[in-house]
C-alpha positions as CSV (number, residue, x, y, z in Angstrom):
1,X,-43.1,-33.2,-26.9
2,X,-44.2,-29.4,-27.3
3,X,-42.5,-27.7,-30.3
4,X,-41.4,-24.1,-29.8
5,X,-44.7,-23.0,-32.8
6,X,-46.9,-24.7,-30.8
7,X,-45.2,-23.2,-27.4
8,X,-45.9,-19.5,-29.5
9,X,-49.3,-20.6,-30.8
10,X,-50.6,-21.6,-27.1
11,X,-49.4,-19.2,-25.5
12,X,-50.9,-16.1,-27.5
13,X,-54.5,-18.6,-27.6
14,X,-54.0,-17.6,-23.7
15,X,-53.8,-14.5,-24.2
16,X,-50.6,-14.3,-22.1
17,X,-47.1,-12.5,-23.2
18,X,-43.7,-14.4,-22.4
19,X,-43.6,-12.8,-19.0
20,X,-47.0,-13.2,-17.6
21,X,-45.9,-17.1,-18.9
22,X,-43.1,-17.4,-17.4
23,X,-44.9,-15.6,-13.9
24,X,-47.4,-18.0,-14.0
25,X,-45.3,-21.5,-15.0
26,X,-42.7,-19.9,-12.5
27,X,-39.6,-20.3,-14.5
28,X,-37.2,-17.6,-15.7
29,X,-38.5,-15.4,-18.5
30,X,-34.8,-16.4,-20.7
31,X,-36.6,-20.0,-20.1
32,X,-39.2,-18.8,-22.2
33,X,-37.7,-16.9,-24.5
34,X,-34.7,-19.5,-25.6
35,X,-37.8,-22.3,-25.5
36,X,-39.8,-20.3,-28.1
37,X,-36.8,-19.5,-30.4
38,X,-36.1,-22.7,-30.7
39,X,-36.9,-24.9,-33.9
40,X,-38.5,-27.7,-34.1
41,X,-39.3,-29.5,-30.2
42,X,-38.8,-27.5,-27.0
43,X,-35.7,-28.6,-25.7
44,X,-35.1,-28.3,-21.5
45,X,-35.6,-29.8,-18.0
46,X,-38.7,-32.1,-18.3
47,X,-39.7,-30.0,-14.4
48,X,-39.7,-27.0,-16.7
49,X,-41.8,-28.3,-19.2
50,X,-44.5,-29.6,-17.2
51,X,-44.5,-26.4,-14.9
52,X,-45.3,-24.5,-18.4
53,X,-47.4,-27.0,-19.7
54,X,-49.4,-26.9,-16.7
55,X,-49.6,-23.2,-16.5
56,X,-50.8,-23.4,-20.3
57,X,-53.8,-25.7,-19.0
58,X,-54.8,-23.8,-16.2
59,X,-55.0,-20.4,-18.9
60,X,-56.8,-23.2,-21.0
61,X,-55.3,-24.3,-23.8
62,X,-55.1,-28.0,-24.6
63,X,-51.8,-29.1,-25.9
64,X,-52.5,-31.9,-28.8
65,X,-49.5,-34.2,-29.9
66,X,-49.3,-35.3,-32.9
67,X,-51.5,-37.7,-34.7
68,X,-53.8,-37.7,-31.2
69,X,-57.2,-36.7,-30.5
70,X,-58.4,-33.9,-28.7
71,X,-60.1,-33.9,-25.8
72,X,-61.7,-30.8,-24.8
73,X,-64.9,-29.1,-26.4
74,X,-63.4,-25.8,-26.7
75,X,-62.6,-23.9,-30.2
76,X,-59.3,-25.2,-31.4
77,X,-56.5,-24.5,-34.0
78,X,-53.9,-27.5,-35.4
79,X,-51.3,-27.8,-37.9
80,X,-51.7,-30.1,-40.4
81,X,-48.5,-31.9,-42.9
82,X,-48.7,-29.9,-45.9
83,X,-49.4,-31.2,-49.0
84,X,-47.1,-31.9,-51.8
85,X,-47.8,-29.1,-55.2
Protein backbone atom coordinates (compact mmCIF):
# COMPACT_ATOMS: atom_id res chain seq x y z
CA UNK A 1 0.00 0.00 0.00
CA UNK A 2 1.25 3.66 -0.97
CA UNK A 3 -0.50 6.37 1.12
CA UNK A 4 -1.45 9.52 -0.73
CA UNK A 5 1.83 11.62 1.74
CA UNK A 6 3.99 9.18 0.64
CA UNK A 7 2.39 9.39 -3.10
CA UNK A 8 3.25 13.64 -2.51
CA UNK A 9 6.50 12.99 -0.84
CA UNK A 10 7.85 10.59 -3.84
CA UNK A 11 6.83 12.30 -6.28
CA UNK A 12 8.39 15.88 -5.49
CA UNK A 13 11.93 13.55 -4.30
CA UNK A 14 11.53 13.02 -8.32
CA UNK A 15 11.36 16.04 -9.01
CA UNK A 16 8.27 15.57 -11.14
CA UNK A 17 4.81 17.72 -10.92
CA UNK A 18 1.39 15.78 -11.05
CA UNK A 19 1.37 15.95 -14.78
CA UNK A 20 4.75 15.02 -15.91
CA UNK A 21 3.49 11.93 -13.31
CA UNK A 22 0.75 11.10 -14.67
CA UNK A 23 2.66 11.42 -18.51
CA UNK A 24 5.13 9.18 -17.39
CA UNK A 25 2.89 6.34 -15.26
CA UNK A 26 0.35 6.97 -18.22
CA UNK A 27 -2.75 7.40 -16.34
CA UNK A 28 -5.07 10.46 -16.30
CA UNK A 29 -3.81 13.52 -14.48
CA UNK A 30 -7.53 13.43 -12.23
CA UNK A 31 -5.93 9.87 -11.36
CA UNK A 32 -3.27 11.67 -9.74
CA UNK A 33 -4.73 14.36 -8.42
CA UNK A 34 -7.86 12.43 -6.57
CA UNK A 35 -4.92 9.68 -5.43
CA UNK A 36 -2.84 12.44 -3.77
CA UNK A 37 -5.92 14.19 -2.00
CA UNK A 38 -6.72 11.27 -0.53
CA UNK A 39 -6.06 10.45 3.26
CA UNK A 40 -4.52 7.87 4.48
CA UNK A 41 -3.78 4.75 1.63
CA UNK A 42 -4.06 5.40 -2.12
CA UNK A 43 -7.26 3.97 -3.02
CA UNK A 44 -7.66 2.69 -7.07
CA UNK A 45 -7.19 -0.02 -9.78
CA UNK A 46 -4.20 -2.07 -8.54
CA UNK A 47 -2.96 -1.56 -12.88
CA UNK A 48 -2.94 2.08 -11.82
CA UNK A 49 -0.95 1.73 -9.03
CA UNK A 50 1.75 -0.36 -10.28
CA UNK A 51 1.90 1.76 -13.58
CA UNK A 52 2.69 4.89 -11.00
CA UNK A 53 4.70 2.99 -8.78
CA UNK A 54 6.79 1.90 -11.58
CA UNK A 55 7.03 5.25 -13.07
CA UNK A 56 8.18 6.43 -9.45
CA UNK A 57 11.07 3.74 -9.70
CA UNK A 58 12.25 4.49 -12.99
CA UNK A 59 12.50 8.63 -11.72
CA UNK A 60 14.16 6.75 -8.67
CA UNK A 61 12.61 6.83 -5.72
CA UNK A 62 12.17 3.69 -3.61
CA UNK A 63 8.84 3.19 -2.12
CA UNK A 64 9.41 1.61 1.63
CA UNK A 65 6.29 0.06 3.42
CA UNK A 66 5.95 0.06 6.60
CA UNK A 67 8.10 -1.52 9.22
CA UNK A 68 10.42 -2.91 6.03
CA UNK A 69 13.89 -2.25 5.10
CA UNK A 70 15.24 -0.41 2.43
CA UNK A 71 17.00 -1.49 -0.16
CA UNK A 72 18.69 1.00 -2.17
CA UNK A 73 21.89 3.09 -1.21
CA UNK A 74 20.52 6.33 -2.19
CA UNK A 75 19.75 9.34 0.34
CA UNK A 76 16.32 8.72 1.82
CA UNK A 77 13.55 10.40 3.84
CA UNK A 78 10.82 8.14 6.13
CA UNK A 79 8.12 8.88 8.48
CA UNK A 80 8.40 7.68 11.73
CA UNK A 81 5.11 7.01 14.59
CA UNK A 82 5.26 9.93 16.62
CA UNK A 83 5.85 9.88 20.03
CA UNK A 84 3.47 10.29 22.79
CA UNK A 85 4.18 14.16 24.93
Amino acid sequence: MITAAQLRAARALAGLDQKSLAQKAGVSLPTIQRMEASTGNVRGVVETLTKIIAALDLAGVELIGENMPSHGTGRGVRLKTPKPP
